[in-house]
TORLO-421548 format. One record per residue (C-alpha): residue number from 1; residue in three letters; chain; x, y, z. Coordinates in Angstrom, 1 decimal. Layout:
TORLO-421548
+-----+------+------+--------+--------+--------+
: pos : code : unit :     xx :     yy :     zz :
+-----+------+------+--------+--------+--------+
: NUM :  ala :    A :      X :      Y :      Z :
...
+-----+------+------+--------+--------+--------+
//
This chain:
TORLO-421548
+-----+------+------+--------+--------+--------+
: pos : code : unit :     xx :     yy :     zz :
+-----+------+------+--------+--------+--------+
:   1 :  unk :    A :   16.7 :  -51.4 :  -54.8 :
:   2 :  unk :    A :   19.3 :  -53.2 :  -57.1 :
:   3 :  unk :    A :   22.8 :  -52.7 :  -56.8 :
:   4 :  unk :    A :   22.6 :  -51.3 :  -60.8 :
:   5 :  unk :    A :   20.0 :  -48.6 :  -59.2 :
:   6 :  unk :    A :   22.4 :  -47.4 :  -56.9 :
:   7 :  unk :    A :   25.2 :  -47.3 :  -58.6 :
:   8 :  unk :    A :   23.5 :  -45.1 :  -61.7 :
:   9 :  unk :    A :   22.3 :  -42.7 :  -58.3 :
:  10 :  unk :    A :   25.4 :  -42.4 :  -57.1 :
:  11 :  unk :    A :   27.4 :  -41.4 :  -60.5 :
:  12 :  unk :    A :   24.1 :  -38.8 :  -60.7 :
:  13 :  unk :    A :   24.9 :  -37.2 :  -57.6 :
:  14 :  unk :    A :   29.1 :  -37.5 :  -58.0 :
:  15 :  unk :    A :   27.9 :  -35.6 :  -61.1 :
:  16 :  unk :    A :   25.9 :  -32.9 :  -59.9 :
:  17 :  unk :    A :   28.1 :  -32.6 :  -57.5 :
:  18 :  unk :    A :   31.2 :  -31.9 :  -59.7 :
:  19 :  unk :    A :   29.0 :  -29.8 :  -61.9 :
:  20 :  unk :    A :   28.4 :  -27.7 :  -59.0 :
:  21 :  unk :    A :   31.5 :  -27.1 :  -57.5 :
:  22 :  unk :    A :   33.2 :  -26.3 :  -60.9 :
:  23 :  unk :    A :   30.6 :  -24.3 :  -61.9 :
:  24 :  unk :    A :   29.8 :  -22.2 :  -58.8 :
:  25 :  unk :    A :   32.2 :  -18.7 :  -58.8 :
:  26 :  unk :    A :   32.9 :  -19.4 :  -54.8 :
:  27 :  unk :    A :   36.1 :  -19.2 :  -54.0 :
:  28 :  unk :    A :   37.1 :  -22.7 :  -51.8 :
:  29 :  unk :    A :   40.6 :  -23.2 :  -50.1 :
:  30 :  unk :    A :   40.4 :  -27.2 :  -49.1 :
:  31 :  unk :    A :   44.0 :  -26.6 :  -47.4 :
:  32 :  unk :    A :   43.1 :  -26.6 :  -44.0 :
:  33 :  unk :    A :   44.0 :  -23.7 :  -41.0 :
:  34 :  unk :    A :   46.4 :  -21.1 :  -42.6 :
:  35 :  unk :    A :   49.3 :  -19.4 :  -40.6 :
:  36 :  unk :    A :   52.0 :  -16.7 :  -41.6 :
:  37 :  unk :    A :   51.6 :  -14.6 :  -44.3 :
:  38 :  unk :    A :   48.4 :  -16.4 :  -45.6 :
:  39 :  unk :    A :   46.3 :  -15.5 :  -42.8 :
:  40 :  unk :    A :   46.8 :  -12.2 :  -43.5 :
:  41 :  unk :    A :   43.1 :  -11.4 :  -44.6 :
:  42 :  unk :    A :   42.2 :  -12.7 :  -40.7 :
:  43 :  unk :    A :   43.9 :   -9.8 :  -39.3 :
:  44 :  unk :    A :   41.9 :   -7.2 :  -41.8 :
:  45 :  unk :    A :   38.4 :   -9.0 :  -41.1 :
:  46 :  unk :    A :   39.5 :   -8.5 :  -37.4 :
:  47 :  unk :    A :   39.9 :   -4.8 :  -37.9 :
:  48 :  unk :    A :   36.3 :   -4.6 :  -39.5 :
:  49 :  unk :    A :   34.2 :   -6.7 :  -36.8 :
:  50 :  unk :    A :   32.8 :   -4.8 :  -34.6 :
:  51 :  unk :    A :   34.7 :   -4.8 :  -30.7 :
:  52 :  unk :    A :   33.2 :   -6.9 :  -27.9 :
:  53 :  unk :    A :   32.2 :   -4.7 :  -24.7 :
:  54 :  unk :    A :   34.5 :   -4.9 :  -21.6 :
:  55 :  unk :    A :   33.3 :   -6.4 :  -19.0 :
:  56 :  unk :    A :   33.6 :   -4.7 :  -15.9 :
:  57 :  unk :    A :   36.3 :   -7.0 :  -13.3 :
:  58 :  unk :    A :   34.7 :   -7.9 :   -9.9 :
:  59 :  unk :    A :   37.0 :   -7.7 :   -6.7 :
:  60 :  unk :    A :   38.7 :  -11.2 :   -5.5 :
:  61 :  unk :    A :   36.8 :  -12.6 :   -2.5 :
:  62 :  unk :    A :   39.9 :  -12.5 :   -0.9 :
:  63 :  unk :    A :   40.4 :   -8.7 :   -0.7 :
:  64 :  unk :    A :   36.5 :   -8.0 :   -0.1 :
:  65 :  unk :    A :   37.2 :   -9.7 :    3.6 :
:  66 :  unk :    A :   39.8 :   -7.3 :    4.9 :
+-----+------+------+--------+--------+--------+
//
């Protein structure tokens, strides 16, 4: 391939790319881990997932000698 061929596929796909992401209705946060009052919405999808079962606790070897 010449170097003009891949240049013209690359602006293509920076394209479709761009038209993509402008296009497309998702909402995307590119600022990294959240904390305070903008992780709020964690805490309510916590509320929603369903809770893990409990695992019953086994004795310490320790005490099952005496």
């Amino acid at each position: 391939m010449s170097n003009r061929s891949i240049i013209i596929m690359v602006l293509v796909l920076v394209g479709a790319t761009a038209y993509l992401l402008l296009k497309g209705d998702g909402d995307i946060d590119m600022g990294g881990e959240k904390h305070g009052s903008e992780a709020a919405h964690m805490e309510e999808a916590k509320k929603d997932a369903p809770a893990a079962p409990v695992a019953p606790v086994a004795a310490p070897a320790a005490d099952a000698k005496k």
